[in-house]
C-alpha positions as CSV (number, residue, x, y, z in Angstrom):
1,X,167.5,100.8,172.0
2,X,165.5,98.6,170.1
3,X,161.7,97.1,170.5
4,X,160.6,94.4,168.8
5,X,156.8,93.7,167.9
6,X,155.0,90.7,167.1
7,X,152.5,90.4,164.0
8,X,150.4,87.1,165.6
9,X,149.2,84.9,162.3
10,X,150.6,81.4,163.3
11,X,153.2,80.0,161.0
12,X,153.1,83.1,159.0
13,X,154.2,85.3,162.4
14,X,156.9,87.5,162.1
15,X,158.8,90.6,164.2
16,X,158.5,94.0,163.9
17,X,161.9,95.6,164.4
18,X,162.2,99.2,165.4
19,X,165.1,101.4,166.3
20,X,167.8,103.5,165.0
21,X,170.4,102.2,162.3
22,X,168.8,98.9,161.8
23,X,170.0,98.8,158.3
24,X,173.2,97.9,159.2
25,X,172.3,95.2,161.8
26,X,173.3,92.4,159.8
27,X,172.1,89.7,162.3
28,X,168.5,91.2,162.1
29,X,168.1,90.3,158.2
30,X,169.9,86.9,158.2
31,X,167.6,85.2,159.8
32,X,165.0,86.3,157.4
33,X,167.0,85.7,154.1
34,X,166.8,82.3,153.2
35,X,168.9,81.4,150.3
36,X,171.9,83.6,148.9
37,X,170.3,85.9,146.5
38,X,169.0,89.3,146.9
39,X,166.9,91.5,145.3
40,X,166.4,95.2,147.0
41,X,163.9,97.3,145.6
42,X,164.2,101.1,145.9
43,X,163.9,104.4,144.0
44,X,165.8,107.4,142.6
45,X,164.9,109.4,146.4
46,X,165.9,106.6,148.3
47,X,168.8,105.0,146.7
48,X,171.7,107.9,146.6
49,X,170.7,108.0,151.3
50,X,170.4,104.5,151.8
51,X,171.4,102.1,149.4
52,X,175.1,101.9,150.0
53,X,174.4,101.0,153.4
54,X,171.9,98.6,152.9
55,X,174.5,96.6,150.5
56,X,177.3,96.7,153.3
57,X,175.1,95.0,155.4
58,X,174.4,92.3,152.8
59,X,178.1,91.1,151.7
60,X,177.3,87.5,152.1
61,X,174.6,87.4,149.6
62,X,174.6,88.1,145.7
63,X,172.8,91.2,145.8
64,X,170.6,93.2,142.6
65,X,169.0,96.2,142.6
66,X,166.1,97.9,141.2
67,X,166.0,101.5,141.2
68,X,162.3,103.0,140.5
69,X,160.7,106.5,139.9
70,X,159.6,108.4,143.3
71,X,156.1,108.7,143.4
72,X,152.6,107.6,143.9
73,X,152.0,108.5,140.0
74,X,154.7,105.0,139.5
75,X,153.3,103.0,141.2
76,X,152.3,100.9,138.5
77,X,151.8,97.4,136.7
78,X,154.3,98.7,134.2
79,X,157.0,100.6,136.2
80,X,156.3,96.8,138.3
81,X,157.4,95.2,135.3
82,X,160.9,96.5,135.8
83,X,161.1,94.6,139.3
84,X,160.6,91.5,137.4
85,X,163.1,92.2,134.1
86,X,165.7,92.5,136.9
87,X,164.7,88.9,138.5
88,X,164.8,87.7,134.9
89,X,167.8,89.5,133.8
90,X,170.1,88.1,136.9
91,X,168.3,84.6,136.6
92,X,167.2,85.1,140.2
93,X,165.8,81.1,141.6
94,X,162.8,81.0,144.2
95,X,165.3,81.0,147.1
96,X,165.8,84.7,146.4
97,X,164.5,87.1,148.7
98,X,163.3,90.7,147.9
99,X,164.3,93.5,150.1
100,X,162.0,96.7,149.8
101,X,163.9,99.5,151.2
102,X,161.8,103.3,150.8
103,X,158.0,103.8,151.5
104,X,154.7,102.7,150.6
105,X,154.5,103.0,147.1
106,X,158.1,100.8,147.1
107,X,156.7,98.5,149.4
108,X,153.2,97.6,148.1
109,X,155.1,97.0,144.8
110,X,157.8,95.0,145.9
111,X,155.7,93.1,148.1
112,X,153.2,92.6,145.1
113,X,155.9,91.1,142.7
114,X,157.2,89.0,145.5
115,X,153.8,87.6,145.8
116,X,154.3,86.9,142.2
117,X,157.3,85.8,141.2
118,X,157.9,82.2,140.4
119,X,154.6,81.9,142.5
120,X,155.9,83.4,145.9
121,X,159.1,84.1,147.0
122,X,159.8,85.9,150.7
123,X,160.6,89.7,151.0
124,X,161.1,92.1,154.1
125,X,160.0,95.2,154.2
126,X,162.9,97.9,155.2
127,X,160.1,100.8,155.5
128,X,162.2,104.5,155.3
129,X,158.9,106.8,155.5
130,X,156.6,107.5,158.8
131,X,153.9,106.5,157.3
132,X,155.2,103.2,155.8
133,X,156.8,102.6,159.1
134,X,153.3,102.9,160.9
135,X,150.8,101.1,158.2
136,X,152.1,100.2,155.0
137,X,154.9,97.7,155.6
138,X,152.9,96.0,158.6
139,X,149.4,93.2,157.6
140,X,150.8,91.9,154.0
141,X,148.4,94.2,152.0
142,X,150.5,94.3,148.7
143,X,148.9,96.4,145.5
144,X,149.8,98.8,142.3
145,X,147.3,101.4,141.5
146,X,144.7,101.4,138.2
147,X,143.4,105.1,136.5
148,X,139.8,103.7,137.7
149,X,141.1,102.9,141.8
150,X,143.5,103.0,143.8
151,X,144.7,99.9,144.8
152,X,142.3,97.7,142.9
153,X,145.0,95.3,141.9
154,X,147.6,93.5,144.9
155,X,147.3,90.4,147.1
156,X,147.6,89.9,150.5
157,X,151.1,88.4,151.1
158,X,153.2,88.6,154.8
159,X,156.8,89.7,154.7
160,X,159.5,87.7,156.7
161,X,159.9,90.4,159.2
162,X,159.6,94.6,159.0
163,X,162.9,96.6,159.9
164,X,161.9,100.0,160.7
165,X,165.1,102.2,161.0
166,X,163.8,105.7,162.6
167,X,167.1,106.9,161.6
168,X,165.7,107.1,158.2
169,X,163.0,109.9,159.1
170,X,165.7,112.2,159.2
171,X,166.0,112.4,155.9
172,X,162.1,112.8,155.7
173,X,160.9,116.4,154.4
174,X,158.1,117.9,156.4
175,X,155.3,117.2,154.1
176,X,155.9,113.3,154.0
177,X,156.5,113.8,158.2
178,X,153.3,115.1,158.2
179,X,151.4,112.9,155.9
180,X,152.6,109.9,158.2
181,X,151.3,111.2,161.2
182,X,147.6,111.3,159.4
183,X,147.9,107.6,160.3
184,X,149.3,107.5,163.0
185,X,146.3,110.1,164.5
186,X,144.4,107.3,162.8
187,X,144.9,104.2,165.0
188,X,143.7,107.2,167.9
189,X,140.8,107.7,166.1
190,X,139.8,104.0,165.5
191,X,139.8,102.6,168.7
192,X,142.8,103.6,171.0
193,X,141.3,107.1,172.6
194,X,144.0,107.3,175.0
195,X,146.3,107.3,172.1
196,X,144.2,110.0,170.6
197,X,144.6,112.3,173.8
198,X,148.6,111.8,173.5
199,X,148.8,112.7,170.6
200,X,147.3,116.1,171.3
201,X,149.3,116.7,174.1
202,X,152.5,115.6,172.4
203,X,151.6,116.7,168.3
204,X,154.4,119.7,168.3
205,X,157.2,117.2,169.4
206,X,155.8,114.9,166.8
207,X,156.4,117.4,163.9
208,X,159.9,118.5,166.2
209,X,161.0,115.2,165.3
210,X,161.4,114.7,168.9
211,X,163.3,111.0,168.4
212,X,161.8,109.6,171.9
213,X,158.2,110.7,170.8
214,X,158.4,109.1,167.6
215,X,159.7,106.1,168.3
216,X,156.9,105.4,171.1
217,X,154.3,106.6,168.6
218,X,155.5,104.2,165.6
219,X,155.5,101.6,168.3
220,X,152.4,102.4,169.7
221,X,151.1,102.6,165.8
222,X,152.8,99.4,164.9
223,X,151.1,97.6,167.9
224,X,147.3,98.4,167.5
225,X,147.8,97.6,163.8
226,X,149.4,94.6,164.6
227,X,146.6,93.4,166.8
228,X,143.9,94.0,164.2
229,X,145.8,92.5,161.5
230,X,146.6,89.1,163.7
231,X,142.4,89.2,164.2
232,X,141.5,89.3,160.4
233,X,144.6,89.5,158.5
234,X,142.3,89.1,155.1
235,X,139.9,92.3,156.1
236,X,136.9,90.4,156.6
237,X,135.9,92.3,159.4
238,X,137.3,94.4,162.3
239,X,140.6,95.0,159.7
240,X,138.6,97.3,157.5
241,X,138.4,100.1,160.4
242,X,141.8,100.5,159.5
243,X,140.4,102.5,156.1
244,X,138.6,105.1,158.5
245,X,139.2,108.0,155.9
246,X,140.1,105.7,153.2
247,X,137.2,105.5,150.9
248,X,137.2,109.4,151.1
249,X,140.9,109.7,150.6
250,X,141.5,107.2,147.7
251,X,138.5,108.8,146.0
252,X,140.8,112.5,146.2
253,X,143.7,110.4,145.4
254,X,142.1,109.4,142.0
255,X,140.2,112.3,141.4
256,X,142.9,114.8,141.5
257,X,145.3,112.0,140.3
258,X,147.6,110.4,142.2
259,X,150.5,112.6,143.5
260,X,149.0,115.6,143.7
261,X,147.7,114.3,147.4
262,X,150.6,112.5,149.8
263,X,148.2,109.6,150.4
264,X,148.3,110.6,154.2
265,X,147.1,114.2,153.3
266,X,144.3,112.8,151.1
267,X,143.1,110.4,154.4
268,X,143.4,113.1,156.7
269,X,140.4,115.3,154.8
270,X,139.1,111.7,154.2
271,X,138.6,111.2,158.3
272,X,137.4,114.9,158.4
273,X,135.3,114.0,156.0
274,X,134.2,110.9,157.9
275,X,133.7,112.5,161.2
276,X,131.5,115.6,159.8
277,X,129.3,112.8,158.1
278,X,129.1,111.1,161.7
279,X,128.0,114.2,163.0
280,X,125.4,114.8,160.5
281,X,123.8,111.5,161.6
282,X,123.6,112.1,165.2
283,X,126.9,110.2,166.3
284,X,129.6,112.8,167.0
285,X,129.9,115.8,169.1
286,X,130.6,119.4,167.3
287,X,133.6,119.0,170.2
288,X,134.7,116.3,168.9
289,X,135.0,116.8,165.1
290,X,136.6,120.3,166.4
291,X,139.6,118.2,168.2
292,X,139.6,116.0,164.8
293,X,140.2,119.2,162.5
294,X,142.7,120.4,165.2
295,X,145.1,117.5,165.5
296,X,145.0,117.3,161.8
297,X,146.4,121.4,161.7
298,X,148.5,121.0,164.5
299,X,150.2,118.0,162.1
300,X,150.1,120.5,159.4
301,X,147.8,118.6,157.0
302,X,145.2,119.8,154.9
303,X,141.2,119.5,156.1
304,X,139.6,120.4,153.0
305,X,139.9,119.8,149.6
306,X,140.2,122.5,146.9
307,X,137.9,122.7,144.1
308,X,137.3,120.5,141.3
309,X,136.1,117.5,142.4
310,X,132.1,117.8,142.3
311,X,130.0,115.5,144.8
312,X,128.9,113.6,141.8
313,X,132.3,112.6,140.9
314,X,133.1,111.8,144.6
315,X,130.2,109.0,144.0
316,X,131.3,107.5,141.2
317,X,135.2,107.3,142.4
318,X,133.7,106.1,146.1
319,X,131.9,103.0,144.1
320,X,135.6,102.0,142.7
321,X,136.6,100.9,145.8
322,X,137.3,97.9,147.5
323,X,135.1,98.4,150.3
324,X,132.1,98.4,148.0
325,X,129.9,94.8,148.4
326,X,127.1,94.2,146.2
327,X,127.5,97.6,144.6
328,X,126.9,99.7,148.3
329,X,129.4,101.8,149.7
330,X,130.6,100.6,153.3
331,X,132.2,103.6,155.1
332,X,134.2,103.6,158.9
333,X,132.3,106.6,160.2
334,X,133.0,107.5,164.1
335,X,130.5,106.6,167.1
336,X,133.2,108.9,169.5
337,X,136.9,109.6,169.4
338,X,138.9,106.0,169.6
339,X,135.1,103.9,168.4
340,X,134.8,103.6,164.8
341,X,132.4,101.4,163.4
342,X,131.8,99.7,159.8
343,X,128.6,100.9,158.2
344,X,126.5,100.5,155.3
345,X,123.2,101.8,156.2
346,X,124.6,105.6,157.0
347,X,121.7,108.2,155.8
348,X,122.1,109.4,151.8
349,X,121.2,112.6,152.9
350,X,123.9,113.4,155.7
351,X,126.5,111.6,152.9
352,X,125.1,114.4,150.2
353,X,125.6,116.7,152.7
354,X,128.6,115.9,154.2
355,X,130.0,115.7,149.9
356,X,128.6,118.7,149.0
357,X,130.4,120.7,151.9
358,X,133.8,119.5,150.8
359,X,133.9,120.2,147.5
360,X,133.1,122.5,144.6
361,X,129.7,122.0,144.8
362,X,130.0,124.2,147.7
């Protein structure tokens, strides 16, 4: 059974597929592939599970593939580079369409080189990771990562449509599992506390890989996300709650270097992080930030960080970040479970406090 989403942006709208074995639904990618060339876009992980399949499904197309390193560490202008010497190499036009079949880090790069080749040419994201499935391959945010940020360098730019093949998660070892369902707890969190509540009561058949429980949460997931990115698709507003736990995250993501962290176990001690600030200033229950930490444990990710990174470097790495306007940090801090809230004017003190607790300053 299938369910197909809709990302609302006009022109620019496109579907959401999920299911199991999309990848070989042919009739789901034609309509998306304009002209007769292909390029898919994978890595060493994904390509010996997947690959094969994917290229069945495409035998009326002239199909090329680049194989990447796995890992955040990749996820590079250079290692980029090599999406482009295969364009060049195979003499690929404008009309060819870029396939990015594995997770984030395959996406965001994919979907950054399609933003730049020869100007713009269309891609579809084939997302084969929980957490890519529920955030990364949906809103068009495209990037490759800097020693100084994470991110720092991308475009926005909308795929044709997202195929999200739930078969895939088999293949999915428990740590990535569990670093997906960070944001998936996430669109609970922001603004969808009914969400929130089912996810407590149903968080052991999520790590079970209970395939009915998963699919509704990644459809769930895919929905609120879709709904805020059809609202402000260039994060000029109610689109930055999505990066509750972000600027926390992406500075532990650069600070104890990219890898080390799955980027969904850096953002879950990121919105730990972001609810114990929010209860230093008055906003959030000691209940409440006790259910956060829970749910996070009960998804088996990590609430704390471990040593060496002091509160001053947490500063400096938090003011590399896209979030920062006119040189202040903007946080999504939590008003309750399910209303988070942008804020600049949060108390120095409480943020000193809250750093200090969580790392080896303490």
């Amino acid at each position: 059974m299938m369910n197909t989403l809709q990302v609302a942006l006009g022109d620019r709208s496109y579907p959401i597929y999920i299911g199991e074995n999309l990848l070989v639904e042919q009739d789901l990618f034609t309509p998306h592939i304009h002209g007769k060339e292909v390029l898919i876009v994978t890595n060493e992980t994904v390509a010996p599970l997947y690959l094969e399949s994917l290229k069945s499904t495409l035998t009326d197309y002239r199909v090329e593939v680049a194989i990447l390193p796995d890992g955040e560490q990749y996820k590079t202008l250079e290692v980029m580079q090599r999406i482009f010497d295969r364009l060049l190499e195979n003499k690929m036009s404008r009309k060819v369409t870029i396939i990015a079949l594995g997770g984030g880090v395959i996406g965001d790069m994919a979907g950054f080189a399609a933003a730049c080749y020869q100007r713009g040419v269309p891609f579809i994201q084939v997302p084969t990771t929980l957490l890519s499935q529920v955030d990364s391959s949906v809103g068009g945010k495209t990037a490759v990562n800097h020693p100084l940020g994470k991110n720092m360098i991308g475009a926005f730019y909308q795929p044709q449509c997202v195929l999200a093949d739930t078969a895939t998660l088999a293949t999915l070892d428990d740590r990535q599992l569990s670093s997906g369902l960070a944001e998936v707890i996430k669109y609970g969190l922001i603004n969808d506390a009914e969400f929130f509540d089912w996810l407590e009561q149903n968080m052991s058949l999520l790590v079970a890989r209970d395939p009915a429980v998963l699919a509704k949460a990644i459809a769930r997931s895919c929905q609120d996300k879709a709904t805020v990115v059809a609202d402000d698709e260039r994060e000029q507003g109610v689109r930055a709650l999505l990066n509750l736990g972000h600027t926390f995250g992406h500075a532990i993501e650069t600070g104890y270097g990219y890898g080390y962290y799955l980027h969904g176990e850096a953002i879950a001690i990121g919105m730990v992080m972001a609810a114990d600030l929010s209860r230093r200033m008055g906003w959030l229950s000691d209940d409440s930030v006790a259910r956060i930490r829970a749910i996070m444990l009960a998804a088996n990710l990590p609430v704390t960080v471990q040593g060496k990174v002091t509160a001053a470097d947490f500063m400096e790495l938090m003011s590399v970040d896209k979030k920062v306007q006119d040189g202040q940090i903007r946080l999504v801090l939590l008003r309750d479970i399910g209303q988070a809230v942008i804020c600049d004017d949060y108390d120095a003190q409480s943020l000193a406090e809250t750093l200090a607790a969580f790392t080896s300053d303490n």
